[in-house]
C-alpha positions in Angstrom: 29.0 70.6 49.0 26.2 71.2 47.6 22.5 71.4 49.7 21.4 68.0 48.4 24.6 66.3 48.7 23.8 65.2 52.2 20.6 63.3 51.1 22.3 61.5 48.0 25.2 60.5 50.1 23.2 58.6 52.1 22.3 56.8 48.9 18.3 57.5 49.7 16.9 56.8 47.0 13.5 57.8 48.0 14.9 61.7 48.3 16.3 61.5 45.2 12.9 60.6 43.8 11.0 63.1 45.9 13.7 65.9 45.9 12.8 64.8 41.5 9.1 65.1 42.0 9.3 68.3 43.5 11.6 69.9 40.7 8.6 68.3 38.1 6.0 70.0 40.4 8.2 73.6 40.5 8.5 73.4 36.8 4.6 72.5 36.4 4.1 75.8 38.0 6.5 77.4 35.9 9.1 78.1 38.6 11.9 76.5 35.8 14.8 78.0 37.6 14.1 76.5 40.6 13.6 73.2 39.2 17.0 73.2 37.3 18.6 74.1 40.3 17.3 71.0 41.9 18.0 68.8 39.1 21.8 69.9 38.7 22.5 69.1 42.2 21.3 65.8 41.6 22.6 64.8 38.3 26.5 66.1 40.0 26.0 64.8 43.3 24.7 61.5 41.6 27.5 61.1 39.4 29.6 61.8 42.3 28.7 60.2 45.1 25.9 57.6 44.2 27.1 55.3 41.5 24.3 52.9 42.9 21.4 55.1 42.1 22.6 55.6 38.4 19.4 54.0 37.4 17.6 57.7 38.6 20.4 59.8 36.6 18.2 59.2 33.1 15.1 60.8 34.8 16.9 63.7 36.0 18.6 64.0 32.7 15.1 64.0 31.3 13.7 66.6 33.4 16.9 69.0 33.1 17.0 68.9 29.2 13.2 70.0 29.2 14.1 73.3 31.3 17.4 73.5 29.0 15.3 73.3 25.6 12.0 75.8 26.6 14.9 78.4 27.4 16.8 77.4 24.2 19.5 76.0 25.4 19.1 73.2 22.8 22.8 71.8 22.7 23.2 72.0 26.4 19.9 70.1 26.0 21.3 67.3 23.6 24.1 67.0 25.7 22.5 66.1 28.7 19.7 63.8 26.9 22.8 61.8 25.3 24.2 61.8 28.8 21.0 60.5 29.8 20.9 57.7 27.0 24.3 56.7 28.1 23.3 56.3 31.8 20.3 54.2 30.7 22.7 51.6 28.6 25.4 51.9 31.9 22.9 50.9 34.2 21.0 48.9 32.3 17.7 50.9 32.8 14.8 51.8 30.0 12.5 54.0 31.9 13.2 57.3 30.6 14.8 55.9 26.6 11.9 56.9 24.9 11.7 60.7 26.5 15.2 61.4 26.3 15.3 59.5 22.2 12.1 62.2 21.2 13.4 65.2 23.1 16.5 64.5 20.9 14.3 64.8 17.7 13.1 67.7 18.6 16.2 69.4 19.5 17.6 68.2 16.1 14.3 70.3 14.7 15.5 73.4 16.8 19.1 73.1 15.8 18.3 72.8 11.8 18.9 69.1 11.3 15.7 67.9 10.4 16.0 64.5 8.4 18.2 63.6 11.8 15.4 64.3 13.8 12.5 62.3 11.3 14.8 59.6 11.8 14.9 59.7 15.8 11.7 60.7 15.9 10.6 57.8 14.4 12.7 55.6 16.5 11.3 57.5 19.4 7.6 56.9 18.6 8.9 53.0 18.7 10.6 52.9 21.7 8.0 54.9 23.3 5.2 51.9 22.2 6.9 49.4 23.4 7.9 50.6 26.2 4.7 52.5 27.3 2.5 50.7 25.7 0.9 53.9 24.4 0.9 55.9 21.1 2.2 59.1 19.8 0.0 59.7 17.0 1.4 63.4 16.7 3.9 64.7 14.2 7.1 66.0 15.5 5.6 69.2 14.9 3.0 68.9 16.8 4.5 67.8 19.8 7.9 70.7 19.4 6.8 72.5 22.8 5.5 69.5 24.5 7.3 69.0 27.5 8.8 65.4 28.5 8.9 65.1 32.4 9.0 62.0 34.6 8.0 61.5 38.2 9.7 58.9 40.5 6.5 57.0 41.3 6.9 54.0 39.7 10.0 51.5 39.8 12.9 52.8 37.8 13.7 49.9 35.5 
């Protein structure tokens, strides 16, 4: 059992989220181990245990592929962003799409594939206006060691 399973089994969804808010914090300060440890309790206790709060499983997958791609673990990273993508159709969510969709651009950059990653980035750059309603004017260059991290504060949708 793991240290968070006991506030996921109770299917609190507001510990999930702060338990989430803290890793993003620990990471901001650049304690990255610490923050991964966080987020891989919850991404296997929430596959485990809490099938309900699937709709938070994107946002961690998010967060942990971040922390997996600045220490260059880029197909761990693409695993867990496509894991991600999959949660988000499952539940029937969009919050975290467009993060997860440009993450995996860049890590088809980092992995040598690059007319994939044009393609998704592209796609990503959509998503990400519609969805946000903002921008990304950069190139996929330009935003390579950009991080992609998403607090709980808002509605998971």
């Amino acid at each position: 059992m793991s240290q968070y399973q006991v506030l996921i089994s109770a299917d609190n969804q507001l510990d999930i989220k702060t338990l989430n808010n803290v890793a993003v914090d620990y990471f901001e300060m650049g304690l990255w181990d610490l923050s991964y440890q966080i987020w891989a309790g919850l991404y296997h206790d929430i596959q485990r245990h809490s099938k309900d709060q699937g709709g938070l499983l994107p946002v961690i997958c998010c967060n942990m592929a971040n922390v997996l791609r600045q220490t260059d673990y880029y197909i761990e990273a693409y695993q867990i962003c496509r894991q991600g993508l999959k949660w988000c159709f499952g539940a029937g969510t969009v919050y975290a799409i467009p993060e997860l969709i440009i993450q995996m651009s860049i890590l088809y950059v980092k992995i040598g594939d690059v007319k994939k990653a044009e393609s998704l980035y592209s796609f990503g750059k959509n998503i990400f206006h519609w969805s946000r309603q903002a921008r990304i004017d950069e190139t996929i260059d330009e935003i390579m060691e950009q991080d992609f991290l998403l607090y709980c504060n808002e509605e998971i949708r």
